[in-house]
C-alpha positions as CSV (number, residue, x, y, z in Angstrom):
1,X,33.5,29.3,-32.8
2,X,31.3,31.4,-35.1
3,X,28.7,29.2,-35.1
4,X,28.6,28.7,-31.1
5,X,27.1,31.3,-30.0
6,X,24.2,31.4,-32.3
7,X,23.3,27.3,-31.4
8,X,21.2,28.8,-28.2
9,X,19.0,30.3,-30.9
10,X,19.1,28.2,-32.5
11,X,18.0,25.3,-30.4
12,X,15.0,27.3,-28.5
13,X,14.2,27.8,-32.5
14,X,14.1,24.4,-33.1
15,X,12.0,24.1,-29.7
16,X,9.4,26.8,-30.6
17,X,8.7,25.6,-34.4
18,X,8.1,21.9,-33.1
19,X,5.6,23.0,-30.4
20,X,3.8,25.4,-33.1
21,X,3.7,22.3,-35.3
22,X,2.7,20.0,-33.2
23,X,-0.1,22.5,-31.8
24,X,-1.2,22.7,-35.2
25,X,-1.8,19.1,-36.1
26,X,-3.5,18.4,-33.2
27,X,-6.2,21.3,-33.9
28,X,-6.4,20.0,-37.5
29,X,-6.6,16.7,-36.5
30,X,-9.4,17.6,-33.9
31,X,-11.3,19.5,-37.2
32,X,-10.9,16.9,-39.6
33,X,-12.3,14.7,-37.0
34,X,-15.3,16.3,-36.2
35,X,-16.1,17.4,-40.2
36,X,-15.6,13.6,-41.2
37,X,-17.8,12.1,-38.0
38,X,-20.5,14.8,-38.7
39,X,-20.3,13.8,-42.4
40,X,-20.5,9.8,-41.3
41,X,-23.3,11.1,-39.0
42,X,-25.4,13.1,-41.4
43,X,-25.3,10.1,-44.3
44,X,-25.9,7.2,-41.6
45,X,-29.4,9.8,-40.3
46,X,-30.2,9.7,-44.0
47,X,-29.7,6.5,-45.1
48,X,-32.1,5.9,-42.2
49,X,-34.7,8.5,-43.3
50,X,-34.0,6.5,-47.0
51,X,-34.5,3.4,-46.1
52,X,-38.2,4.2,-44.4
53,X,-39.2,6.2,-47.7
54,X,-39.4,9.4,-45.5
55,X,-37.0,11.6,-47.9
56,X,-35.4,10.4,-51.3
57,X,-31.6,10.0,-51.6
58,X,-31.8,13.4,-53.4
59,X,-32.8,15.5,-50.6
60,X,-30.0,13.3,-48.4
61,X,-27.0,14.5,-51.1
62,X,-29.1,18.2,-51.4
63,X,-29.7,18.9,-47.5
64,X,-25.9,17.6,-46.9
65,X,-24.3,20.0,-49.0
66,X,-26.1,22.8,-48.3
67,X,-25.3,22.4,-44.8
68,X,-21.7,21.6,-45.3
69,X,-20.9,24.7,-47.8
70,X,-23.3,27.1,-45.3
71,X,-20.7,25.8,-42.5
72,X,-17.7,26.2,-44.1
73,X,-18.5,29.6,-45.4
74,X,-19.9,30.7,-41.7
75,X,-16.0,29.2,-40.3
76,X,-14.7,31.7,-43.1
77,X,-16.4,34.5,-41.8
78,X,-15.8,34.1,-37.9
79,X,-12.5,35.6,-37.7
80,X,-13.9,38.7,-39.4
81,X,-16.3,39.4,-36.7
82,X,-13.5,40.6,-34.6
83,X,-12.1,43.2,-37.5
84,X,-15.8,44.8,-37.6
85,X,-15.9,44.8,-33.8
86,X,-12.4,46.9,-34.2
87,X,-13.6,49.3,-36.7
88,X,-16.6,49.9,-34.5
89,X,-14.8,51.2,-31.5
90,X,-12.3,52.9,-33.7
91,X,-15.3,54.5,-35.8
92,X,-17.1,55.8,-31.8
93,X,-13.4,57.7,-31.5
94,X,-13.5,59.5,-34.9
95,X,-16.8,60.7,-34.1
96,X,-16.2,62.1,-31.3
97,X,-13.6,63.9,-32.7
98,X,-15.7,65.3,-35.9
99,X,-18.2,66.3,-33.1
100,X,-15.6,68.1,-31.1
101,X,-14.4,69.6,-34.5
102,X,-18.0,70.1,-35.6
103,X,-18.4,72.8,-32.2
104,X,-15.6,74.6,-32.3
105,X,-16.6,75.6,-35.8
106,X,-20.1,76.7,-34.4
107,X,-18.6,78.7,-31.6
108,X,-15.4,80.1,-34.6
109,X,-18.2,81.5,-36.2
110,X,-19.7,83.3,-33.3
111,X,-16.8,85.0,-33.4
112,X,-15.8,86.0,-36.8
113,X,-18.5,88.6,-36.6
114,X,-15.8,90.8,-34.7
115,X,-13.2,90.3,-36.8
């Protein structure tokens, strides 16, 4: 009896954290797909570039990297792009309110004069 008539809750629980799981495989499949095809991509392009003596195996290992770590770090710093777009807007309010503050100072000090 206790226990019965938290079992809705717990059920559209249950519900909820398979969806969210399932939600998030399939996006982390979907990455890991498209990080290891562009890796398989990248080293088939330069063994081809290799094997005509165009670039040495070197600049295959050297230009891959770079690329990679440059990507990952730019997929780190996309989700901050919406926290300086916030602080932008917020920072256009508090300016406007210095300003506001800034002129009734000019005008209070018209008026201390007949004070």
């Amino acid at each position: 009896m206790l226990f019965s008539r938290y079992e809705d809750r717990l059920k559209y629980a249950r519900r909820s954290g398979t969806k969210g799981v399932l939600v998030t495989g399939a996006f982390t499949g979907l990455y890991l797909f498209v990080v290891f095809s562009s890796m398989g991509l990248v080293f088939w392009y330069g063994t081809n570039l290799v094997i005509e003596e165009k670039v040495t195996p070197g600049t295959v290992f050297a230009v891959f990297w770079a690329v990679m770590g440059g990507a990952m770090r730019l997929g780190q710093a996309l989700p901050q792009v919406g926290t300086i777009i916030a602080a932008k807007l917020a920072a256009g309010d508090i300016f406007q309110i210095i300003n506001i503050v800034c002129l009734s100072q000019k005008y209070l000090g018209e008026f201390e004069t007949f004070l």
